[in-house]
N, C-alpha and C positions, 0 to 999 in steps of 0.2 A: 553289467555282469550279474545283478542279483536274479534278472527276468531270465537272463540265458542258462544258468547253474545254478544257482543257491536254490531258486523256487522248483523249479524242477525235482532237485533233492527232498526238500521239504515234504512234495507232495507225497513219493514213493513215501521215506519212511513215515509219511503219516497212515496212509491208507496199507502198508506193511504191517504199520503197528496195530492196528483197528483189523485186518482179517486175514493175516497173514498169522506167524506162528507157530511151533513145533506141538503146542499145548491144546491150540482149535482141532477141533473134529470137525470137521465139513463132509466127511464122507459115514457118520456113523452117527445120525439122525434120529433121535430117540421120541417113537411115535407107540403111539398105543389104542388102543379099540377096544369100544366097547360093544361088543354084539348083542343085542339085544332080541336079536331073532332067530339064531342057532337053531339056521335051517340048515338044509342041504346047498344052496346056494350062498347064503352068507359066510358056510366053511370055506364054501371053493375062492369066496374072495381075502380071504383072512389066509387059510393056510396055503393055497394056490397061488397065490398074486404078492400080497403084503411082505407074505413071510418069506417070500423067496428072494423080497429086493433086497443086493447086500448093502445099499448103504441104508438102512431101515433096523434100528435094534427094536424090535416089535415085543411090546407088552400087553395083558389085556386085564379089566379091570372094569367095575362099576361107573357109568359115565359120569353121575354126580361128582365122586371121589377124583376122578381121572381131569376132569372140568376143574374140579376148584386147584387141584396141583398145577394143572397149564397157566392158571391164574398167579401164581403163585413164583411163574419163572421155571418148574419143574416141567420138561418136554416138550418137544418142539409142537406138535400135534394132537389130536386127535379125531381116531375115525368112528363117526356113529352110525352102528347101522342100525336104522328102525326096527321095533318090533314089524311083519308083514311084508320084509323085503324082496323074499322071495316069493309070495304073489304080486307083488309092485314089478318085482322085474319079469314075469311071466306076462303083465297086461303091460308093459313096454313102457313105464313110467317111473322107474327105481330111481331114489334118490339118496345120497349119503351124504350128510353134512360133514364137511370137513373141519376144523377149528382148529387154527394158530394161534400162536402165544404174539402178541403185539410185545415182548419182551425177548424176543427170538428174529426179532426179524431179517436179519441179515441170511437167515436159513433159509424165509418161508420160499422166495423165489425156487428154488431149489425142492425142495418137497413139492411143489407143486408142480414143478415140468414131471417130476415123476410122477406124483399121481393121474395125469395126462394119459404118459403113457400105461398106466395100471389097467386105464379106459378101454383100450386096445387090449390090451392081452384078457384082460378078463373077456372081451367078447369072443376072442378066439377060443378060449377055453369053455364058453359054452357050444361051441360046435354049432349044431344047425338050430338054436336058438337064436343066437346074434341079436338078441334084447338090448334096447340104449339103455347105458350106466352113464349116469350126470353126479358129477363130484359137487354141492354145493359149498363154495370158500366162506368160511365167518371167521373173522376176526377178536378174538378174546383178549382185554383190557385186564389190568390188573384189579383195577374195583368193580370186576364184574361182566361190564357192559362190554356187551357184543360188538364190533361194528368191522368195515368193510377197510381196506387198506389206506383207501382216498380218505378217509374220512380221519384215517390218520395222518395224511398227508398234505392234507389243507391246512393246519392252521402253521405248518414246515412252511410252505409254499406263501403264506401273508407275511410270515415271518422276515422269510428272503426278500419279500418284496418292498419291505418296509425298511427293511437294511440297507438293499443298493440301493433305491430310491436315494434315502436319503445321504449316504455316504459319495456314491459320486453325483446326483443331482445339486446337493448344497454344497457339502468339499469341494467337489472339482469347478466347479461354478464359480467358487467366491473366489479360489485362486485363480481361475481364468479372468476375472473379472480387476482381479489385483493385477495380475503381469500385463492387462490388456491399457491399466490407467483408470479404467471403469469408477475403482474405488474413490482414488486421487480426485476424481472431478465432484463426489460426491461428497466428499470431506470440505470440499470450500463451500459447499449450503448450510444451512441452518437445522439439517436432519439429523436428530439425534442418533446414536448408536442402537440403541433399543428400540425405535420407530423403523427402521432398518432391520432391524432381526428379525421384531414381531410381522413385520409385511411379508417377510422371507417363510418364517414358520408357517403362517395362516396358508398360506398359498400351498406350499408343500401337504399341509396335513389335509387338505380334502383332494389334492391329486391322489394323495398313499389311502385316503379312507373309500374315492373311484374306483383306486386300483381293487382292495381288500373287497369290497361289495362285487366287482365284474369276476372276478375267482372263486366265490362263492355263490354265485349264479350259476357260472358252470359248474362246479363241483357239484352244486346239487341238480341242474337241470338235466346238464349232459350222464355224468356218472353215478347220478344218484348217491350223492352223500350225505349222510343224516345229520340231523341237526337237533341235539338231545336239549341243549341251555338253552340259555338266555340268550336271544340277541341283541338286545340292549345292556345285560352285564357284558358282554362279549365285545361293542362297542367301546365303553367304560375303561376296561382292559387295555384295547388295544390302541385307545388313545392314549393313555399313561404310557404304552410301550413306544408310539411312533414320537411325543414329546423326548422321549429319551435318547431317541437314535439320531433326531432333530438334531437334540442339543450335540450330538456325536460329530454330527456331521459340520456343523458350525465352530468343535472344535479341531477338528482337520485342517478347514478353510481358514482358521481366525489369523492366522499367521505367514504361513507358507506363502512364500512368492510365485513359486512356479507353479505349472498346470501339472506338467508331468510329475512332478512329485510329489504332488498331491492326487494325483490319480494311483501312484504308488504306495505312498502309506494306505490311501483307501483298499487297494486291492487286499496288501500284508494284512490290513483288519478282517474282511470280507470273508476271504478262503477258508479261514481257520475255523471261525463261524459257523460257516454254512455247514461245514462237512460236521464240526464239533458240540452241535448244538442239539438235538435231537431231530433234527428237522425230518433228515426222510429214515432214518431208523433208533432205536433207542441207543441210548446212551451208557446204562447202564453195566451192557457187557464190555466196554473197553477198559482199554490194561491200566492197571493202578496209576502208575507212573503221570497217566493224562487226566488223572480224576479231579485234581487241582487247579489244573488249568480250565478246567470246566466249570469250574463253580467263579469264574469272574467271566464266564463271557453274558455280556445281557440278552443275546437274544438265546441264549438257553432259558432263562426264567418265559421271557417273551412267550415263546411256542409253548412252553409247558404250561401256562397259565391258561394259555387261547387253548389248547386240547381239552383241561379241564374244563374249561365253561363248556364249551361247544359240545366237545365227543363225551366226556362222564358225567355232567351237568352237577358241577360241583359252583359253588356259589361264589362270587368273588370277592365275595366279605371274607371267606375262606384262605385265599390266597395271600397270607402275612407274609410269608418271607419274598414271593413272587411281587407282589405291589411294593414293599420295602427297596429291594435294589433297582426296580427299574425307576422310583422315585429318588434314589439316592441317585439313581449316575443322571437322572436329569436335571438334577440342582446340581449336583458337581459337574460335569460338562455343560451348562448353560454359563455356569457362574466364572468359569475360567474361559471361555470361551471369551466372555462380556471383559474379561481383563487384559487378557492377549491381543485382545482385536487390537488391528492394526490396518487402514486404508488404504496404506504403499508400499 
């Protein structure tokens, strides 16, 4: 009954609550330009193009000033256009840097199918010019640093991976292993309880550390994602983090008889997570109401810790409160884990 209705429900008003709304503006996108070359042609793209899209409330404004407010959570956007754009688009090479607010992102999808089509109509509106206009996307971080979407979405994407991994790879495992008798035949040897964990952890935590190294090859091989930190602070981190989901996952399995039901409390923890945690957008702009339940899930600290090494190259000496709860839930979830257990 709960996989056929209750979850179903769950999901609507979660993702109702996060982009739904009488109070979201989704059609009235607050973007602003800074023209820098107030030619003849850079009007025709500002007042001919920009300003005529309605879901666009178009500002204009010093880039510096315009930059550090996008940083800041103020506007969805920004468009720059070079000083010399209209010789750049005359020798068929114009380029406009575009810049999102990495605090916005649930918009940027959105601003940018339109500025796609901005592509199109400004070529039509230079007539028998027909010059390439290339929209270049950069991504604007709150302390500062630039980066590209992926690069925000990678260390969401280790995060996940280090979650299920370990929630139905060890949860579902150890109760399949429980209803199987698996455990039972293991309880008449002389194998301590803790020799039994520790072989379980070791093994999991360099499949999840393969996983995390093959996702970050591609990010940066295929996508070109950048990589600002440490990758050995970045390491450091995200062993403290998979330790803790470890021990998460050992307490799902430590008790539960059944496979299925243990596949089901895994999922109830998983979903909430994934969507609730910053993984593929910020977290920031959701409704009060959920702001609470944010602050106990671990793999929000998780991602947000691996963003900062990696995307802002913030140190992880740095990160007290982020190292603090994912050491707390690893000594709490190890250590009840270790009391619960139970081999039948």
């Amino acid at each position: 009954m709960f996989w056929s209705y209750a979850f179903p429900v769950f999901l609507i008003l979660l993702f109702g609550a996060i982009f739904g709304g009488s109070n979201s503006e989704p059609f009235r996108l607050r973007v602003a330009v800074a023209d820098q070359d107030q030619s003849y042609f850079s009007r025709i793209l500002v007042d001919s193009a920009l300003a005529r899209i309605p879901t666009f409330r178009l500002t204009e404004g010093n880039l510096d000033s315009l930059l550090a407010e996008l940083r800041d959570g103020s506007g969805i956007m920004v468009v720059e256009i070079p000083q010399g754009f209209g010789e750049q688009l005359l020798r068929s090479d114009a380029r406009v840097r575009v810049h999102y607010s990495e605090a916005n992102m649930r918009f940027n999808s959105t601003a940018q199918a339109v500025m796609q089509v901005i592509e199109y109509h400004f070529a039509q509106r230079m007539k028998g010019f027909q010059p390439p206009l290339k929209f270049e996307n950069v991504m604007v971080g709150k302390q500062g640093a630039d980066w590209d979407y992926i690069d925000y979405l990678l260390p969401g994407l280790i995060g996940i991976s280090v979650m299920s991994t370990c929630l139905f790879s060890i949860g579902f495992v150890l109760t399949s292993y429980r209803e199987k008798g698996n455990l039972k035949r293991l309880q008449v040897t002389p194998l301590p309880k803790w020799v039994f964990v520790s072989a379980i952890i070791i093994q999991r935590y360099f499949i999840i550390l393969s996983q995390a190294v093959l996702l970050l090859a591609i990010a940066v091989v295929v996508f070109g994602a950048h990589i600002n930190g440490s990758l050995f602070e970045a390491w450091l981190f995200l062993t403290l983090g998979m330790l803790a989901f470890i021990s998460l996952g050992f307490l799902i399995g430590a008790r539960i008889a059944r496979a299925e039901t243990g596949a089901g409390i895994a999922n109830v923890i998983f979903f909430p997570m994934m969507f609730l945690s910053g993984t593929f957008f910020p977290v920031d702009n959701l409704p009060a109401f959920l702001q609470p339940l944010l602050k106990i899930l671990p793999l929000k600290y998780l991602v947000e810790g691996l963003r900062k090494i990696v995307v802002e190259d913030v140190s992880v000496l740095s990160l007290g409160v982020e190292t603090t709860v994912l050491a707390a839930c690893t000594i709490v979830f190890f250590f009840i884990s270790l009391k619960i257990f139970r081999w039948q």
